[in-house]
PLY file of the C-alpha trace (Angstrom):
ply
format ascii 1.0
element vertex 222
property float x
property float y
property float z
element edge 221
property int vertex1
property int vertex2
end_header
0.00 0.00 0.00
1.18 3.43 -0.35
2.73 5.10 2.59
0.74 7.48 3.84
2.25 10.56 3.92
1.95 13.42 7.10
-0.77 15.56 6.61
0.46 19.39 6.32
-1.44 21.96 7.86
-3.97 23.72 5.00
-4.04 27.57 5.43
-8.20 28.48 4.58
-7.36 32.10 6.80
-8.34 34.32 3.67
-11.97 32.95 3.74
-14.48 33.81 6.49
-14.40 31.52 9.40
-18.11 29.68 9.04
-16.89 28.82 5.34
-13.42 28.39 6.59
-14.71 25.91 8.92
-16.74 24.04 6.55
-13.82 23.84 3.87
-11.76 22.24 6.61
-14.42 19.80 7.26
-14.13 18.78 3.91
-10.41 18.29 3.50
-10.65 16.02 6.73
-13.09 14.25 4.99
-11.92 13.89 1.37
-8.66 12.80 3.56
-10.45 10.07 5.64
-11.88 8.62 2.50
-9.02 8.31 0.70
-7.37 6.55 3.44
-10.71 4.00 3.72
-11.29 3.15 0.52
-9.22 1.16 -2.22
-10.32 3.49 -5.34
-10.35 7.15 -6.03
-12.29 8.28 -9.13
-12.54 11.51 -10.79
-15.96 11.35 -13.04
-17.50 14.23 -14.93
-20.75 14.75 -14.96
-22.35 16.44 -17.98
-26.36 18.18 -18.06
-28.09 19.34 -14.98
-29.47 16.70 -13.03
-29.51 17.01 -9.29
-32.39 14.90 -8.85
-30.04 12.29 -10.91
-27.18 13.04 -8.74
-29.29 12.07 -5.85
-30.52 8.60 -7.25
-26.88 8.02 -8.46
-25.29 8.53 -4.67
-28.27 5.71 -3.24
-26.69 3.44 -5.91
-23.45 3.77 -4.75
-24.47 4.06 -0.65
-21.01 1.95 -0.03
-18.98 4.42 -0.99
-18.57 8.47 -0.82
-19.01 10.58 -3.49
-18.07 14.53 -3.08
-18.92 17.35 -5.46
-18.20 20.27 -5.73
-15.31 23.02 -3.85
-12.74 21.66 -6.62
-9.66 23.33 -4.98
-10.57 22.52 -1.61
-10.34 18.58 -2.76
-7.56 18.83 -4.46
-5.85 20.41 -1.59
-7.43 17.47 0.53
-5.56 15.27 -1.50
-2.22 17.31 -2.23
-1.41 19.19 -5.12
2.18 17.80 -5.93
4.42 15.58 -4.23
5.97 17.46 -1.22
1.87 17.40 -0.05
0.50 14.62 -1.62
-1.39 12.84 0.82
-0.90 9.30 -0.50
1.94 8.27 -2.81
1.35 9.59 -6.34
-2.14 10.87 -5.57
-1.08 14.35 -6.83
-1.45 13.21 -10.23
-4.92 12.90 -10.01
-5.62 15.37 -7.66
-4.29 17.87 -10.98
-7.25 16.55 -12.68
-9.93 17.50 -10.63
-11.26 20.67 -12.81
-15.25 21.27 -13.80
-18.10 20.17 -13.20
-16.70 16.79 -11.60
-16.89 14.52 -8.73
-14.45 12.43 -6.77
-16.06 9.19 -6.13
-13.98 6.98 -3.44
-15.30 3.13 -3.22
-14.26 -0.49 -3.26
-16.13 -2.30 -5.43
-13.86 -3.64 -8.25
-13.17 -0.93 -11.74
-15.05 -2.75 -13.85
-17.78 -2.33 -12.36
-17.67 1.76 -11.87
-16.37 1.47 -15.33
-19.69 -0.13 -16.75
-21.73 1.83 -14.55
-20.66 5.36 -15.50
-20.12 4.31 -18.75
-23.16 3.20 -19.49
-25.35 6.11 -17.54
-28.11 8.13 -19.09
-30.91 10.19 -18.17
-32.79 12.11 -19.89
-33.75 15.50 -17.89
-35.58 18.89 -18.28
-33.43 22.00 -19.24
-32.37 24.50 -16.89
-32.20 28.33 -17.72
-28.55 29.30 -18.77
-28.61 25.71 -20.61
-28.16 25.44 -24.56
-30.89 24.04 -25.79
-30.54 20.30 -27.46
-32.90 20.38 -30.13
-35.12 22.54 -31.50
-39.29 21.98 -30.24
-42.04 23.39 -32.38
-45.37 23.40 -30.72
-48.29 22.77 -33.06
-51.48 25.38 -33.00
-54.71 24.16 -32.15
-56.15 22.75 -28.80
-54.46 21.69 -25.92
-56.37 18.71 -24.22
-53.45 18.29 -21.66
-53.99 21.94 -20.12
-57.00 22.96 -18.08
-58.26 26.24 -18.18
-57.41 27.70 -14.93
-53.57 27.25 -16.64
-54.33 29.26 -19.51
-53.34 32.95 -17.90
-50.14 31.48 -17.04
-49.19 30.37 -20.23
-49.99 33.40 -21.59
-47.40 35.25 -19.13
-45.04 32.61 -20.63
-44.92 34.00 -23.60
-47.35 31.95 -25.80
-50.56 33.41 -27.82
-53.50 30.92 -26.18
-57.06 31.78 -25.19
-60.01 29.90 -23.55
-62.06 28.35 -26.53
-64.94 26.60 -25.13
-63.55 25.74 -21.86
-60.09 24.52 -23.79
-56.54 25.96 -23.73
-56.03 26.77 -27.55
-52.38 27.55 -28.86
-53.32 30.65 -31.70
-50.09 29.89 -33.58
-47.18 27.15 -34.25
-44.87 28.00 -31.67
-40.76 28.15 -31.77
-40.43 27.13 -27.99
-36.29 26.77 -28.63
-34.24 26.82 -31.24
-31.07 24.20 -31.13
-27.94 26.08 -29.73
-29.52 28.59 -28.53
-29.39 29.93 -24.24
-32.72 28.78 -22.76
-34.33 31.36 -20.77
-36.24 30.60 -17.39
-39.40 31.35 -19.34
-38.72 28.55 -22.34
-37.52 26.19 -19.42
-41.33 26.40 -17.93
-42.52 25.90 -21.03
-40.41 22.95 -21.82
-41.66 21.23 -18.23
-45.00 22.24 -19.15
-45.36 19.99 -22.15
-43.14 17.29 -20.58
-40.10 17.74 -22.58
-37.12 16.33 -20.83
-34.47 16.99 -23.94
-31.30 17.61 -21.63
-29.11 14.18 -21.48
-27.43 13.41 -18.33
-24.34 11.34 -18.38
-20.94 10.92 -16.99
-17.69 10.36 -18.65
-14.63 9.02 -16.46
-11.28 10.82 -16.33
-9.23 8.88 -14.29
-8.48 6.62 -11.53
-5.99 6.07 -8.57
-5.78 2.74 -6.81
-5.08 3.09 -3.02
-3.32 -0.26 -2.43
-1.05 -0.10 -5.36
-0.68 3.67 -6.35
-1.21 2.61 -9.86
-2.51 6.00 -11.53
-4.49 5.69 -15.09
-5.81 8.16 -17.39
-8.57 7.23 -19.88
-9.20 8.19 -23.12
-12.79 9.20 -23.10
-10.69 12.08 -20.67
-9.12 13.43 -23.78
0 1
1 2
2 3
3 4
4 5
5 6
6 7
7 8
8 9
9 10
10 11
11 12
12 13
13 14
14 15
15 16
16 17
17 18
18 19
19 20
20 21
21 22
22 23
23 24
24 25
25 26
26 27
27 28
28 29
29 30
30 31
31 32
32 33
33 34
34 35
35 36
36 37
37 38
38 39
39 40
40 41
41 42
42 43
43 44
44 45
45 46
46 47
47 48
48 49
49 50
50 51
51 52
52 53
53 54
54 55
55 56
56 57
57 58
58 59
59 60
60 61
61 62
62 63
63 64
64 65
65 66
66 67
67 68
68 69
69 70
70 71
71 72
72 73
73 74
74 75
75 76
76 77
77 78
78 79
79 80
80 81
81 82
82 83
83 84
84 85
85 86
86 87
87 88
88 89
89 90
90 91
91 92
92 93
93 94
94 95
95 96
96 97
97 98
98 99
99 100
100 101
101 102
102 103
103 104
104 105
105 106
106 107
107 108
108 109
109 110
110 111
111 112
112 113
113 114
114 115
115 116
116 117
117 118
118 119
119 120
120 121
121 122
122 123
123 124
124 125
125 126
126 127
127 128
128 129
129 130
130 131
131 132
132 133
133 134
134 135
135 136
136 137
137 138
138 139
139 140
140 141
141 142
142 143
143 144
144 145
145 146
146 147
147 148
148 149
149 150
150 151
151 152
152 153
153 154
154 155
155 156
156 157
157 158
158 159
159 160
160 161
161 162
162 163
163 164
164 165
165 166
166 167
167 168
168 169
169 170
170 171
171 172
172 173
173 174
174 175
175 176
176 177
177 178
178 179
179 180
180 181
181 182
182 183
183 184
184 185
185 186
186 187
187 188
188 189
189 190
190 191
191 192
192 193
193 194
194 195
195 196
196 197
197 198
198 199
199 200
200 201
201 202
202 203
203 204
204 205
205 206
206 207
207 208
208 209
209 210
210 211
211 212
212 213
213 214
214 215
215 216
216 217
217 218
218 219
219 220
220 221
């Protein structure tokens, strides 16, 4: 196993102390987890999807994921090899960048391998997002709309009235247009009329192994 190496003293002093405290809570435990488990894994994950997120950390209960504070981590860890806290760890602890999470666990690399891999969910846009695709909404009546919804879709941005009790769309709407930045108003929209277009998914950067300090980079990393 890889000797464990003294941990040095991290100075947080320029931050104010509540978050100062709670960014030293993290490097103690980013540095207990790395000394529990056998695998460290940096994994990307791409869309918005904190619902996702959620279902994905029951999955892996066993082990810890973190997310989020980037430097703070990588800090945790060591950031080259006079404060590296396990042999070699450094190197991965340069990778942690974006929107990633460390995951730390013990069940065997092909398995995390297949399982982040493999992951997909589709989920609804969030404002700021680019939109995926481009959604047209046809004119006509709306039969999944009642009309108590109908001044609120008008405040949205669409051209509807009340025709005999129904929500009816006055014109084929442009709700998005591929590429372009979603507002918060085409996001309601989008959730309205059930369109969950943004893709959730991980790619895997790379991975440190605890026992052996065997560091690997994969390709889907670039």
């Amino acid at each position: 196993m890889p000797k464990s190496k003294r941990a040095k003293i991290v100075s947080l002093t320029k931050t104010p102390k509540r978050r100062q405290e709670r960014k030293g809570e993290l490097v103690l435990e980013v540095q207990k987890a790395a000394r529990e488990y056998k695998h460290i894994w940096v994994i990307h994950h791409h869309g918005v999807g904190n619902i996702t997120m959620k279902e994905v950390r029951r999955r892996w209960g066993t082990s810890r994921f973190f997310l989020g504070k980037n430097k703070v981590m990588a800090v945790a860890l060591g950031r080259d090899e006079e404060s590296e806290l396990l042999e070699g760890v450094s190197k991965l602890s340069e990778r942690i960048s974006g929107q990633c999470a460390l995951l730390f666990t013990d069940q065997e690399p092909q398995e995390v391998e297949e399982f982040f891999s493999d992951y997909k969910e589709m989920e609804y846009c969030k404002a700021g997002e680019k939109a995926p695709q481009t959604i047209v909404l046809p004119a006509g009546i709306q039969p999944q709309f009642s009309h108590a919804i109908e001044p609120h879709l008008r405040k949205l941005g669409l051209h509807t009235k009340l025709k005999m009790g129904e929500v009816d769309l006055l014109k084929e709407t442009t709700v998005c247009t591929e590429g372009e930045t979603l507002s918060p108003e085409q996001c309601q929209i989008l959730r309205l009329y059930e369109y969950k277009i943004s893709e959730f998914f991980f790619t895997i950067d790379c991975h440190y192994n605890t026992e052996t300090a065997e560091f690997r980079v994969f390709p889907s990393a670039g």
